[in-house]
Structures are given as structure tokens and as C-alpha cells.
N, C-alpha and C positions, 0 to 999 in steps of 0.2 A: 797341447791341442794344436792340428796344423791350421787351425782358421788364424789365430792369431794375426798373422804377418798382414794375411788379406785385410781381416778389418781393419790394422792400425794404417795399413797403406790408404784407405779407402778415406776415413777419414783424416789423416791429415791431408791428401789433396783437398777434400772439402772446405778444410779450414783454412790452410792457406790460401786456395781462391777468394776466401769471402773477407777474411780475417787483414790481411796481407799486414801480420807481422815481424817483428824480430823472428831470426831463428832459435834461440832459446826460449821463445814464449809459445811457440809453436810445439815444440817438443812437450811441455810441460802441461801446455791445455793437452794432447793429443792421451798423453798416457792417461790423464785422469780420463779422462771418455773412452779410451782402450779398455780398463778396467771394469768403467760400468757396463759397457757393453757386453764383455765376457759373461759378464753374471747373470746377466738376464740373458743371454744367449742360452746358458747351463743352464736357469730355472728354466726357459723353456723346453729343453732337450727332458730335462726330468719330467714335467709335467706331460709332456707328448706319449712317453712310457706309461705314466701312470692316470688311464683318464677317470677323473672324478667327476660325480653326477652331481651336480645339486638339486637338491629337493624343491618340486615345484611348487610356486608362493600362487596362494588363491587368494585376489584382490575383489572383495565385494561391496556393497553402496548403495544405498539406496537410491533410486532414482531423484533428481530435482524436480517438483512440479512447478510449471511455468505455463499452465495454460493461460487461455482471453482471460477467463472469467474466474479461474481458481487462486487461489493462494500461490504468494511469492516468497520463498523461504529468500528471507533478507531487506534491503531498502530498495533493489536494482531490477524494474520487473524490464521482460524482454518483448508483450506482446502486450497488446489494446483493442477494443471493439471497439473504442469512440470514434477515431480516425474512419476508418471506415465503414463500423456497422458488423465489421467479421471480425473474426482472431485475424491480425496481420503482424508480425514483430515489426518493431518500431523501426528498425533501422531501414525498412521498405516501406515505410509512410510518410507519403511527405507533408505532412504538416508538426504545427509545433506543440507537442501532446507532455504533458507530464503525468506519471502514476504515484498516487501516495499507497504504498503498500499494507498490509495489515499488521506487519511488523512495526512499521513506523508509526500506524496510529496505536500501536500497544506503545509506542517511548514517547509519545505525546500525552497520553492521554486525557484527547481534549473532549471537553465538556459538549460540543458539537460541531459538526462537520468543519462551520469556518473556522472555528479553531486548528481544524488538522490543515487547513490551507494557509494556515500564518506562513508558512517559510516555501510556499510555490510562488517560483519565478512568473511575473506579470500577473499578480491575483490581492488585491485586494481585500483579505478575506473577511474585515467583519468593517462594513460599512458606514456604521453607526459609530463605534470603535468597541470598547470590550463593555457594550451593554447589555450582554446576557447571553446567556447559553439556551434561552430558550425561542431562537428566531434565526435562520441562515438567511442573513441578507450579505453578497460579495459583489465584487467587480470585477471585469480583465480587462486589463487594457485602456481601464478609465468607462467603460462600459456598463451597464448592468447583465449581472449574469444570470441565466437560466440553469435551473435544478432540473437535475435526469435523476433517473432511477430504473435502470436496466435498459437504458437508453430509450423510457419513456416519460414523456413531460408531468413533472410533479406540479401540484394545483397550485398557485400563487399569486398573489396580486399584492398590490402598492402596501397594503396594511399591515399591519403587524403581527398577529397572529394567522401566519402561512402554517401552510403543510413541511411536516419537519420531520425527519429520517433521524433512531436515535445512531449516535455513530457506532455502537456496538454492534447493530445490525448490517454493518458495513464490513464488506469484505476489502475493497479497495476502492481511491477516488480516482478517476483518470479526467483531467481536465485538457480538454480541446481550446485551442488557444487561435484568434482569427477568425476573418472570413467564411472560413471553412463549417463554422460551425452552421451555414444556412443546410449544409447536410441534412441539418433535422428539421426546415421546414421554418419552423419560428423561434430557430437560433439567434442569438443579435451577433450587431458583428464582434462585440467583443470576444465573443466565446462562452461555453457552457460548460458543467460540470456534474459529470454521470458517476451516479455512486451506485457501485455492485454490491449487490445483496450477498449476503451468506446463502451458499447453497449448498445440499445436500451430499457428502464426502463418500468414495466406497470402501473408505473406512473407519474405525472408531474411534471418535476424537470427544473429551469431556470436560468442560473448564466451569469452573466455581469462582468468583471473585468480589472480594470487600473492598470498599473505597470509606475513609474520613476523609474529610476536609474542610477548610477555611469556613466558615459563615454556618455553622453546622450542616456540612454536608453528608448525606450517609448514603450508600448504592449499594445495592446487593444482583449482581449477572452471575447468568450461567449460560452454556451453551452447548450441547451436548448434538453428536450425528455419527454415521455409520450403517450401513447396511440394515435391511430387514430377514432378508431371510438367504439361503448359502449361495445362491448362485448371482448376487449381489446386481441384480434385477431394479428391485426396491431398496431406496435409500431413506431415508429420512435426517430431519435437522427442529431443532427446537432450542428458541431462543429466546430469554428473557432478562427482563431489568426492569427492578422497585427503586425509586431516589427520592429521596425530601432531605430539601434543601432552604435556608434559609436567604434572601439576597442580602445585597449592602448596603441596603436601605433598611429603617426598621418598618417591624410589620408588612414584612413581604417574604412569601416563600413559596417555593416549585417542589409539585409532587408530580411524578410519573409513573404510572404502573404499563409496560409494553410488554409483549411476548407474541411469536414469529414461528410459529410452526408452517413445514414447508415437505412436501412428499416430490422425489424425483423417480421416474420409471423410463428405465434403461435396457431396452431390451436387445440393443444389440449395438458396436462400438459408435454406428454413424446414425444413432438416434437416442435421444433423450428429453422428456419432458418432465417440466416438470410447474406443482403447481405452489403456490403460498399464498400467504397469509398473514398480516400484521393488523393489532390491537393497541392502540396509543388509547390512557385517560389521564389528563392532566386536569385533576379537582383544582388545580391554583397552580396560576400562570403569574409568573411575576410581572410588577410591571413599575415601570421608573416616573417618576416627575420630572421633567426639565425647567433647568433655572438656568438663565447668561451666565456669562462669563462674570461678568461685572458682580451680580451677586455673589457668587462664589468668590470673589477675591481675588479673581485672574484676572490678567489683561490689565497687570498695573490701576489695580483698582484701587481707588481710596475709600471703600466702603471695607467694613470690617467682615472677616469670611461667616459664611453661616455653618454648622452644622452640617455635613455633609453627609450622614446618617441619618438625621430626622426625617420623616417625610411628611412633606407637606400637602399630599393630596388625601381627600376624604374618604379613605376604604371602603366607606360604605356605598361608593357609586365605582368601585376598581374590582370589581369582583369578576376575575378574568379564567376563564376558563376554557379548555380544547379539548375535543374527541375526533381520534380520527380510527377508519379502516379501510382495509385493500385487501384485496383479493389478484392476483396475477397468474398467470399462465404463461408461460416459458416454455414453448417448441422450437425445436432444431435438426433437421437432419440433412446429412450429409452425403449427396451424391456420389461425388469424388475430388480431389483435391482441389477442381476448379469451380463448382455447385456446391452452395449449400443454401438452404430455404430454411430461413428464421421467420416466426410468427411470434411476436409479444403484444399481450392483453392484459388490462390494468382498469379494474374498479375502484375508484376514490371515493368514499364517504369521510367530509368534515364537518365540523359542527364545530364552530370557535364562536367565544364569545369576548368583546374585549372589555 
């Protein structure tokens, strides 16, 4: 081959500029890169001759859904309505927001909302400490905090049996953290926490699930959505959950019978409404006696521990009960990327008794 000479000259000048060694070392690196060189010089001259097609690869995938208000395939969501009222990705809001996703509250599976906020940075999530799943009382920030629900104010006060969202009914939690939260008016300053409802998918999604557990607990959810008819216009979603459960006290137990039916009407990409509906009855609402420390045997007590199981209050005056319902409407349409006019409305009926 007359290229030979050229390359072997070519590179050993390279090598002895860079290399600046012996003359026997220089010959000896030079032919072994002479060598390879040639070879790939010749596999390309063959291949030049001979052109081969490869067959085109088709890479396909389903899209990732990341909207405001839809489902987060994973723990990591990218956008929020708390911050500012709209879908805005997080990384252009500047306040301090965290999302618990639906993924996450499926590996929690906490028994109510404060529960899924046990592990959010600055949230205090159960107030009282793990005195029951049947009452979301949290803090931020050392604060008390305010319940949302589609970023409208859920009914509440000082007492005990509040208005309570089951968390299956939860699509995700997005907690506003700060000052920021006067956004909504009668936010405090600790901050608030807006829990998105399940809403209607355009397409068919159907889930069945059984739960045992501790104190005999027993649950039976479904949740089933998708389209109504082909041009996926109308959606629908329908949502339920039966539970009795026993507490840690004796003679005390929590029944709930909920279900969540909800229609959306979609008639073109920059508009959608949509309406629901949720049905809470809790026939028996659990409810605790408190005793000090000192009785119980804490706090270096020299009184002998009592029974921490027994209950000491007279059931016949704890007959604790809740009913609630809502009705909501959910408007949205969308101008253009810088307009969008949101309308949400929200009818509360409770009836708690303690």
C-alpha cells in the first residue's frame, strides 16, 4: 500500500513532539499505531465499496402525564395550582411547595391525609400525635394549618369532628409552605394544604382493593374512569370505600361507608368542566379518653401503669357520629398560554356529632 510511509511518518512526528522519548521507544510505540491504523484504514476502504443500510429502529412510548391537577407517574411531580392558583411547573414558582403524589400515597398507605404528610419537610402532620385516623388536624411551620380541597376552603373548626377527605379520594397533596399562603385569603401564615381530588381520565383506568389490618381493620376501594362515549367529550369517574375498624381502645370502632361519583365535559382542548360529588357516613366515629402522663406510668411516675386498652369513658354518653356531603363544579378554559379563567364552587353539608 503506498499510504504506508505517509502515515508512519505522520505519526511518529506526533509522537515524538508530545512523547519526547528515547529513539528505540519511539520506533516501537510508532509501528504498533502504524499497524492499527492500516486496519482501519482498509476496513474503511472496504466498507466505502460496500454501503450497507441498516434497518430503521421505530422507538415508541407512551407519553408521561404531568399535568396541575392529573396524575404523576412516580414520587417527582413537575407542576402545582397551589403556588399560584394555575398549572405553573415548580421550577418557576417561587415559593416553597411540596407535592405528595399518588404513587406515594399508594406506598404509604396512610389511613388519612396527615398521615401521608408524615415525611413532608416543615409539616407537622398529626397534631395531636397518632390519635386516630379519623380527624386531619397538622401544622407548618409551628402554625396551624388550613385544609383545601381543589383549592377551596374545607369546613373546620377548633373541635374534633371536622370535615375529613378520605385519602383514596385523593389524587395528590400539594402543600404551600409560608406567607404565601394569604393567596387564599384566610390562609395563615404557616401555610395550607390543598388536596386534589380524583378526576375524570380520557381513558379506562379500573382498580379493586382489600386491606386487613391491626385492631381489626377491614376496607374494601374501587375506583374505576374513562371515557363515555367515542369522541371522549364525556368522561366519567366513580369512587368508593367501605371500612370497620376497631380502635386501640376497647369498645371503640370507625365505620365509613364513601363514594365519589364525578362527570367531566370536554368539548374542546381549552375547555373543560366538570362536576362531583362525595357521600361520607360514619355510624361510629371513634373517640379516645385522656389520662396524664403520670397515670399512665410516664414521666417517671411512681404510680403503677394502668391498662392502656381499657376505656374509661361511659359509651353510653360517646356515641360519636358524622355525615357529610359536597357537591362541586370545576370550570376552566383556556384562552391562550397567558389566559386562563378558572371558576370553582363547592357545597358543604355536615352533620357531626361528638
Amino acid at each position: 500500500m503506498t499510504h504506508y510511509p505517509l502515515v508512519h511518518r505522520t505519526i511518529s512526528t506526533a509522537i515524538a513532539s508530545t512523547l519526547r522519548r528515547p529513539r528505540h521507544t519511539i520506533y516501537l510505540t510508532t509501528t504498533v499505531l502504524t499497524f492499527s491504523l492500516v486496519v482501519k484504514s482498509h476496513a474503511w476502504a472496504q466498507s466505502s465499496q460496500d454501503n450497507v443500510v441498516l434497518p430503521s429502529v421505530d422507538v415508541q412510548a407512551d407519553p408521561v402525564s404531568d399535568t396541575e391537577n392529573g396524575p404523576v407517574r412516580g414520587y417527582v411531580a413537575t407542576q402545582a395550582t397551589t403556588g399560584t392558583k394555575t398549572g405553573t411547573p415548580l421550577l418557576e414558582t417561587p415559593q416553597s411547595i411540596s407535592v405528595i403524589t399518588h404513587d406515594q400515597i399508594n406506598a404509604l398507605q396512610p389511613a388519612s391525609i396527615s398521615q401521608a404528610l408524615r415525611y413532608t419537610t416543615g409539616v407537622s402532620s398529626e397534631k395531636y400525635g397518632a390519635f386516630g385516623s379519623q380527624l386531619d388536624l397538622s401544622k407548618i411551620r409551628g402554625v396551624d394549618a388550613d385544609y383545601y380541597m381543589d383549592g377551596l376552603r374545607v369546613i373546620s373548626n377548633v373541635s374534633t369532628w371536622t370535615t375529613q377527605i378520605d385519602p383514596y379520594m385523593v389524587e395528590r397533596v400539594e402543600i404551600l409552605r409560608g406567607p404565601s399562603a394569604a393567596l387564599y385569603g384566610q390562609g395563615t401564615g404557616g401555610g395550607i394544604i390543598n388536596q386534589i381530588s380524583k378526576r375524570p381520565l380520557d381513558y379506562a383506568a379500573h382498580e379493586v382493593s382489600v386491606q386487613l389490618g391491626s385492631f381489626g381493620r377491614k376496607q374494601i376501594s374501587f375506583d374505576t374512569t374513562g371515557p363515555l362515549n367515542d369522541s371522549g367529550t364525556l368522561l366519567y369517574r366513580l369512587t368508593g370505600v367501605g371500612l370497620a375498624a376497631q380502635g386501640q381502645v376497647e369498645d371503640v370502632r370507625h365505620k365509613r361507608v364513601f363514594i365519589a361519583p364525578s362527570l367531566t365535559w370536554r368539548p374542546d382542548q381549552n375547555t373543560q368542566w366538570t362536576i362531583s360529588a362525595t357521600h361520607t357516613n360514619e355510624p361510629e366515629v371513634p373517640d379516645y379518653n385522656s389520662l396524664p402522663a403520670i397515670v399512665l406510668g410516664l414521666d417517671n411516675s411512681t404510680f403503677p401503669q394502668v391498662d392502656r386498652r381499657k376505656n374509661y369513658t361511659d359509651m353510653n354518653f360517646q356515641n360519636s357520629y358524622r355525615k357529610q356531603d359536597t357537591v362541586s363544579s370545576l370550570f376552566e378554559h383556556k384562552f391562550n398560554d397567558n389566559w386562563t379563567f378558572v371558576n370553582n364552587i363547592r357545597y358543604t353539608y355536615i352533620n357531626s356529632h361528638i
